[in-house]
C-alpha positions in Angstrom: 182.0 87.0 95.0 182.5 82.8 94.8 180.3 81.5 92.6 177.8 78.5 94.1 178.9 74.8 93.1 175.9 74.9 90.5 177.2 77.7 88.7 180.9 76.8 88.9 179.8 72.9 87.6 177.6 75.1 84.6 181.0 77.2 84.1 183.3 74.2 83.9 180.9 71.2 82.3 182.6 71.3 78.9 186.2 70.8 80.3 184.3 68.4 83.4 182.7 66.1 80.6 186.0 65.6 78.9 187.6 64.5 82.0 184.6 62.1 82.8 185.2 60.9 79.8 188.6 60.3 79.8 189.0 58.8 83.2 185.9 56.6 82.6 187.7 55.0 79.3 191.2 54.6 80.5 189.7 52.6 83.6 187.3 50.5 81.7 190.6 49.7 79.2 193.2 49.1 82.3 191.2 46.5 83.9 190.0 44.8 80.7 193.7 44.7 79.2 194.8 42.8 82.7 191.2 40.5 82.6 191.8 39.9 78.9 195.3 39.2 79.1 194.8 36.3 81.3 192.2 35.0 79.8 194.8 34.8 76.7 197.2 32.9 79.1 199.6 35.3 79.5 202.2 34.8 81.7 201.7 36.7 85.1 204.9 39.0 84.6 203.9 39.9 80.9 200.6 40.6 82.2 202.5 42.8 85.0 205.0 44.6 82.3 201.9 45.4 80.2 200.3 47.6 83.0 203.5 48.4 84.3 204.6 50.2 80.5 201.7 52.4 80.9 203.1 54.3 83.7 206.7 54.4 81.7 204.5 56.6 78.7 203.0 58.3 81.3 206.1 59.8 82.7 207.2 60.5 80.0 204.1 62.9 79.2 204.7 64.8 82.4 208.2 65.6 81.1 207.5 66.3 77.3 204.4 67.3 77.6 204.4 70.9 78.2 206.4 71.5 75.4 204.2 69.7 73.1 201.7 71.8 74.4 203.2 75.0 73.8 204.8 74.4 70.3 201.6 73.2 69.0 198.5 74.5 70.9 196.0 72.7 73.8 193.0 72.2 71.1 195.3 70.4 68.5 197.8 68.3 71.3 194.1 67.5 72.6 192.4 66.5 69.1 195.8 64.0 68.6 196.4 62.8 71.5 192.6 61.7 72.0 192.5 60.4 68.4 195.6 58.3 68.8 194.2 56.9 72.3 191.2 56.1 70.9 192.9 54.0 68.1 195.4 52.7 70.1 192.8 51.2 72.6 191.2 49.0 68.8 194.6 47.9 68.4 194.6 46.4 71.5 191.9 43.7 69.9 193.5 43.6 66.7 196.9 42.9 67.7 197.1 40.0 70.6 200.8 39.9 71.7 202.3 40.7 74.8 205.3 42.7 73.6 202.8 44.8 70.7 200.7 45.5 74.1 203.3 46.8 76.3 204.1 49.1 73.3 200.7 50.3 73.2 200.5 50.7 76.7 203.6 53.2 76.6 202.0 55.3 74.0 199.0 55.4 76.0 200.3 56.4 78.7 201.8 59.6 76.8 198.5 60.3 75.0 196.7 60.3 78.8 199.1 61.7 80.2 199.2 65.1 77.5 195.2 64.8 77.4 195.4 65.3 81.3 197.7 68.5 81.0 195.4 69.7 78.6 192.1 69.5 80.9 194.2 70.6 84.1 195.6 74.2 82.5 192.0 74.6 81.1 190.6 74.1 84.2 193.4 76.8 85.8 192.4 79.2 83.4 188.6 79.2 84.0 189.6 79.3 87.8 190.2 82.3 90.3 191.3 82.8 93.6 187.6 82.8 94.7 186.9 79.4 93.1 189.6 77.4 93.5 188.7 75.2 96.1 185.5 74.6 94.7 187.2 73.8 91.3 190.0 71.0 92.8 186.9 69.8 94.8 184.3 69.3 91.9 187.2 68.0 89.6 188.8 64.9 92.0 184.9 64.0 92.7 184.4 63.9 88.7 188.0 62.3 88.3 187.2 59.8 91.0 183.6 59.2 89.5 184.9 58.3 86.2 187.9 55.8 87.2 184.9 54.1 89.6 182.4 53.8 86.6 184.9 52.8 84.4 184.8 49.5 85.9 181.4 49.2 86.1 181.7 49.0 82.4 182.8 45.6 82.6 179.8 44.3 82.6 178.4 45.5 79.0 180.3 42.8 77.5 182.1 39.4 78.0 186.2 40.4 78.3 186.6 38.5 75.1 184.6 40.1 73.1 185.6 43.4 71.0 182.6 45.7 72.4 184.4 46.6 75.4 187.3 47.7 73.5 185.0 50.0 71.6 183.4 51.3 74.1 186.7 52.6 76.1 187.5 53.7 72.3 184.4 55.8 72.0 185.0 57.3 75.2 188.3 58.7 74.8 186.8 59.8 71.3 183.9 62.0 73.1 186.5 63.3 75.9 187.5 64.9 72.5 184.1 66.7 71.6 183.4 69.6 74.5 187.0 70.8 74.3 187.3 71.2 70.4 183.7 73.4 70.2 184.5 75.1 73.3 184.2 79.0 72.6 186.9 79.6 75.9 190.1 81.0 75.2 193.2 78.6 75.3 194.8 78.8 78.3 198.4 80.3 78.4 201.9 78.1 78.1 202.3 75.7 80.1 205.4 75.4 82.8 207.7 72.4 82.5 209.2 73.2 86.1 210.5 70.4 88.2 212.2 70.1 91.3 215.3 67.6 90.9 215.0 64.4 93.1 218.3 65.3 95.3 216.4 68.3 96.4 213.2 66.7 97.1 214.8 64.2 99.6 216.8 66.7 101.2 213.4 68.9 102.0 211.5 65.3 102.8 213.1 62.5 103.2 209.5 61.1 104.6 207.4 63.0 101.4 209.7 61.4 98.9 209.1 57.5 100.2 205.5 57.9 101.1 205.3 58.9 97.3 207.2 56.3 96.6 205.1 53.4 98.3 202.6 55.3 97.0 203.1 54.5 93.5 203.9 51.0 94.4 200.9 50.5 95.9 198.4 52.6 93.3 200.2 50.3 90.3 199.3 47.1 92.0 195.9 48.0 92.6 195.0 49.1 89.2 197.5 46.9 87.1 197.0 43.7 89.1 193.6 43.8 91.3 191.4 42.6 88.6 194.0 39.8 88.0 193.7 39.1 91.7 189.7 39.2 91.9 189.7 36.6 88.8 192.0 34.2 90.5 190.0 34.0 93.1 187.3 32.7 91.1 184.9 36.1 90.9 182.9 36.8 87.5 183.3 39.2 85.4 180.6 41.0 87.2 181.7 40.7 90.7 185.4 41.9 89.9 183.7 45.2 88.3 182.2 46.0 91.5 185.2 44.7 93.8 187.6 47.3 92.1 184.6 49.9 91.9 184.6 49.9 96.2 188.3 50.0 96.2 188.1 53.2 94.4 184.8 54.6 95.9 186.7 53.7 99.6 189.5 56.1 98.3 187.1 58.6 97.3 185.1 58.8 100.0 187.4 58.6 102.9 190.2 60.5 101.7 189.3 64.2 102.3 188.0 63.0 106.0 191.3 61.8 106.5 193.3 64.7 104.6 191.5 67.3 106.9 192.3 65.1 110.5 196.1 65.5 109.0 195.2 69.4 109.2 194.8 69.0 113.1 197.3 66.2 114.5 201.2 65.8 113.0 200.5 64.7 109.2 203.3 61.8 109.9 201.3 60.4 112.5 198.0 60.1 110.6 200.5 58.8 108.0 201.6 55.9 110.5 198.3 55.0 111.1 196.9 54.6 107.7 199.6 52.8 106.7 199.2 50.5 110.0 195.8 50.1 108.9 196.6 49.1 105.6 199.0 46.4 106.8 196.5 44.6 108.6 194.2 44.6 105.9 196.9 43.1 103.9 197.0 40.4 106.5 194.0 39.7 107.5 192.8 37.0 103.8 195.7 35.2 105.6 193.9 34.9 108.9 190.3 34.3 107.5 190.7 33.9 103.6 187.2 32.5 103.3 185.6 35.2 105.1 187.3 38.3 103.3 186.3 35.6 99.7 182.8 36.0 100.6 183.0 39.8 101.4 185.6 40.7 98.8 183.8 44.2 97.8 183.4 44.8 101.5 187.4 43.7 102.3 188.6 46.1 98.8 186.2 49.3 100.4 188.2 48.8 103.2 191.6 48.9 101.5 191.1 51.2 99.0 190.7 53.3 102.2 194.1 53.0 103.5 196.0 52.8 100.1 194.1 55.9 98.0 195.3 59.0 101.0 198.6 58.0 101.2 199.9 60.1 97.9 197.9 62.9 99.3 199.4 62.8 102.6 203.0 62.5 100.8 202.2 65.4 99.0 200.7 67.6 102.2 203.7 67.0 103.9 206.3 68.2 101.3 204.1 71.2 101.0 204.7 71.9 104.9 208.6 72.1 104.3 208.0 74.4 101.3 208.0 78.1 99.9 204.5 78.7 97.8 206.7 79.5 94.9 208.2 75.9 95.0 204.9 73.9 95.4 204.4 73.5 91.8 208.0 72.6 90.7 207.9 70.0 93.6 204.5 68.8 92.7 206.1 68.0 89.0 209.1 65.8 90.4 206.5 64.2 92.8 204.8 62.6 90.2 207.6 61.5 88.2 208.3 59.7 91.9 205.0 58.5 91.7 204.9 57.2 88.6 208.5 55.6 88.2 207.4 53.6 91.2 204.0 52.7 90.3 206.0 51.1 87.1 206.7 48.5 89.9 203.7 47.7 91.3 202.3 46.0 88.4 205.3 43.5 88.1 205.5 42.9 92.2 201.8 41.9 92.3 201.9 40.1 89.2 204.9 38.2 90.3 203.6 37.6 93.4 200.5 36.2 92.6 202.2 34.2 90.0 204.8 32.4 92.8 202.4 32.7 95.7 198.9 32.5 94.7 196.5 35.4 94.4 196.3 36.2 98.5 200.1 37.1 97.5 199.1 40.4 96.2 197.8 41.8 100.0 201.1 41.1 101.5 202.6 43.0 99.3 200.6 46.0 100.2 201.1 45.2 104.2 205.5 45.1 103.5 205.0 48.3 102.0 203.2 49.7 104.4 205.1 48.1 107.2 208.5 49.9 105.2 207.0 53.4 104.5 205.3 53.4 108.3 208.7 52.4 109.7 210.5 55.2 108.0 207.5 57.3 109.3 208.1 56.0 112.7 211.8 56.6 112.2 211.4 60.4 110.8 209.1 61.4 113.6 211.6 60.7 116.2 215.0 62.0 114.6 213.7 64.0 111.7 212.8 68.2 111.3 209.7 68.7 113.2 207.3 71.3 112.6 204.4 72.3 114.8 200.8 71.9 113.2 200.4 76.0 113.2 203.1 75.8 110.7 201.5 73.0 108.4 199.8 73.7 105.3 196.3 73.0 104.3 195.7 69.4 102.9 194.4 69.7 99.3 193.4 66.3 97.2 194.4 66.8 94.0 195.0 64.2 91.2 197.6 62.3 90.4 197.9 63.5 87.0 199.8 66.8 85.8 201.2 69.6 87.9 199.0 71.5 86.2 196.2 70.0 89.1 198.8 72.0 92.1 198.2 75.0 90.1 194.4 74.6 90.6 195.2 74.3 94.3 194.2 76.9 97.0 197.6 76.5 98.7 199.2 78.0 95.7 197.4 81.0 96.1 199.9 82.8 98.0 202.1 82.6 94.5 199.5 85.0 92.2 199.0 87.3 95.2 202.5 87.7 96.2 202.8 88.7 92.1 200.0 91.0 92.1 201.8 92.7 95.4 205.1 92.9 93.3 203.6 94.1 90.3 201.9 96.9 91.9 205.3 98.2 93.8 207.2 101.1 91.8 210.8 100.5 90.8 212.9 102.4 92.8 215.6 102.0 89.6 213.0 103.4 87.0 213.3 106.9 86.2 211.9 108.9 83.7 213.4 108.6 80.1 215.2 111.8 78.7 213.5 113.7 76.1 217.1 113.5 74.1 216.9 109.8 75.1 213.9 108.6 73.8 215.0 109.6 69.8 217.4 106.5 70.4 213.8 104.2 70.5 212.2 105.8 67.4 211.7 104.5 64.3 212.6 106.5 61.2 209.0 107.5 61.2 208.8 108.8 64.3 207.2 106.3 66.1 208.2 103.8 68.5 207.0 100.1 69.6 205.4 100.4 72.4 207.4 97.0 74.0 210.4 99.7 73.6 209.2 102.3 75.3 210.9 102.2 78.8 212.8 99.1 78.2 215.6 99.9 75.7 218.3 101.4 77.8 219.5 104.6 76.1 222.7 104.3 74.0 225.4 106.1 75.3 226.7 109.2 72.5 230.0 110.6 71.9 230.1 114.1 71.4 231.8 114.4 68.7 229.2 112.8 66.8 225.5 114.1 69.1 223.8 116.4 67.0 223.2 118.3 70.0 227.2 118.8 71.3 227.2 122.4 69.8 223.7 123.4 71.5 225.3 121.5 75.2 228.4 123.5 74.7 
């Protein structure tokens, strides 16, 4: 029988508290490292390669990070990686220099990236068939809630000051707490699967762009947007709650939107966000003062059309694939997604920095404009499939494959399993009595991983004790 939300939320708080924790610190310290560095006089690309490196050490914790994982253990990869984040982030104060930033921006990016794939398989192991929709559902709302209050945060302190910096610090400290006194079981490994780029594209051309953009346009948001807010002349204050709409927008709208793509063509409601985000971008060239005084209302708006696109990317591999393949596909998805958000950051940057701050929402209008032309293009010439066939849209994070796992779409996987597992082997038969002396010890008793899985050895008869009796 499912379990209600309040139980499931009682049954998961430990792991839901460490994730709250963690997204709520590694937004509080993205936006302050790009407010800060300005304020330092930065150049605008060294303030884009610092948010850009982060996304570079974050790749390179989906790749490495399952095996870290597994050699070591979830509670200790957690306890590190958490401590070293939560150092690295005082560093960040101690140590003002573009190039020592971007370095610490790489390794946290790995540390966030592991600490991620540590929550997610926890998550998957407290989860069943019966609660897994329920699970996905309570963690993106928590996810989500943490990155918005994250920058909320920005307000305890002046950007100058250290506080801030210890406050994301002590936050990524308690992400540590819950998961280190849990009394749960650690989950089991944890694949390292991917699907290789040259396959993705050949399943989805469309997927494998929209991810693309995607990233692009998720980088420049987060690496650049307070950058964009400050140059514009908004306080501290007001850029906190400008890039907490752009996120809330995202949260709100995006499984409204993800279910509509359940009952139309999913590359059509992809056209149409996309449309919609390129007038936004457009638009603070048409009336700049109007969308200044309304900024929070103009970001809602965006965050809106820019947050669903990676789900909609996602949803529409899925339609093209096997259950068995939506994991490995999820894992070079995100390596997609993050490679390209590793541009976003230095676009916007640049672009503000030779165009002026309204430079930044162009850049999301030509990407839009690009992905929703290839859309447009893909509808009319690419592999069709009717909506009967499509999947079910699922938001998951942008994190770990770990989150597709948690997905109800991969159910089919562990029952197809449980089917197989229960089906006799037609090539089994039942082991000799002569045969089964070849799997004892000299005791006279056998292990039981042998029993039934050492093939007999085969026995000359000149040497089987038995020849003279078989004669």
């Amino acid at each position: 029988m499912p379990r209600s939300p309040v139980a499931l939320i009682i049954a998961l708080s430990a792991t839901l508290f460490a994730a709250f924790a963690l997204n709520s610190g590694a937004s509080l310290q993205s936006s302050l490292l790009a407010l800060r560095a300005s304020a330092e006089g930065f150049a605008p690309v060294y303030t884009g390669i610092i948010m850009a490196s982060y996304y570079i050490g974050f790749v390179a914790g989906i790749i490495w990070g399952a095996s870290l994982v597994n050699r070591v253990g979830h509670i200790r990869t957690f306890a590190a990686l958490a401590s070293a984040a939560s150092a690295i982030t005082l560093l960040h104060a101690v140590l003002v220099d573009p190039i020592t930033w971007s370095l610490f921006r790489i390794m946290t990016g790995l540390c966030v990236s592991g600490l991620y794939l540590v929550i997610e398989s926890w998550l998957n192991a407290q989860a069943d068939n019966t609660s897994r929709g329920g699970t996905i559902a309570i963690y993106m709302t928590v996810s989500l809630g943490g990155l918005a209050i994250g920058q909320l945060l920005l307000n305890g302190a002046p950007v100058s000051s250290f506080e801030l910096f210890t406050v994301a610090s002590v936050l990524l400290s308690l992400s540590l707490v819950p998961l280190a006194l849990t009394r749960q079981p650690p989950p089991s490994a944890v694949s390292g699967e991917r699907m290789t780029f040259r396959r993705l594209y050949k399943i989805s051309p469309l997927g494998f762009v929209a991810a693309s953009g995607a990233g692009v346009l998720s980088g420049a948001v987060y690496g650049v947007g307070p950058v964009f807010a400050a140059d514009l002349g908004l306080a501290t204050n007001e850029i906190a709650y400008f890039m907490f709409f752009v996120i809330l927008g995202g949260m709100i709208m995006q499984f409204p939107i993800g279910k509509i793509s359940d009952m139309v063509p999913r590359q059509y409601v992809m056209i149409f966000v996309l449309t919609g985000l390129a007038i936004c971008g457009f638009f603070p060239l048409v009336a700049p003062d109007l969308v200044r005084d309304n900024l929070t209302v103009w970001g809602g708006i965006t965050g809106v059309f820019i947050m669903p696109v990676y789900g909609l990317a996602v949803a529409y591999v899925n339609d093209y694939l096997e259950p068995e393949d939506i994991v490995p596909a999820s894992g070079g998805l995100l390596i997609i997604y993050g490679g390209s958000a590793a541009f976003g950051p230095i676009l916007g940057s640049s672009a503000i920095g030779y165009f002026g701050p309204w430079a930044l929402p162009v850049l999301f209008s030509i990407v839009g404009i690009c992905v929703a032309s290839f859309a447009m293009y893909r509808a009319g010439f690419g592999r069709r499939i009717s909506i009967e066939e499509q999947g079910q849209f699922v938001a998951v994070p942008r994190t770990t494959p770990m989150a597709f796992e948690l997905s109800p779409i991969t159910d089919d996987i562990s029952l197809n399993d449980e089917d197989d597992s229960t089906e006799p082997d037609s090539d089994t038969k039942p082991m000799d009595p002569h045969d089964l002396q070849d799997v004892l010890t000299p005791d006279g008793t056998a292990h039981p991983d042998d029993i039934g899985q050492v093939p007999p050895a085969e026995t000359d008869s000149t040497t089987d004790p038995n020849a003279d009796k078989k004669m």
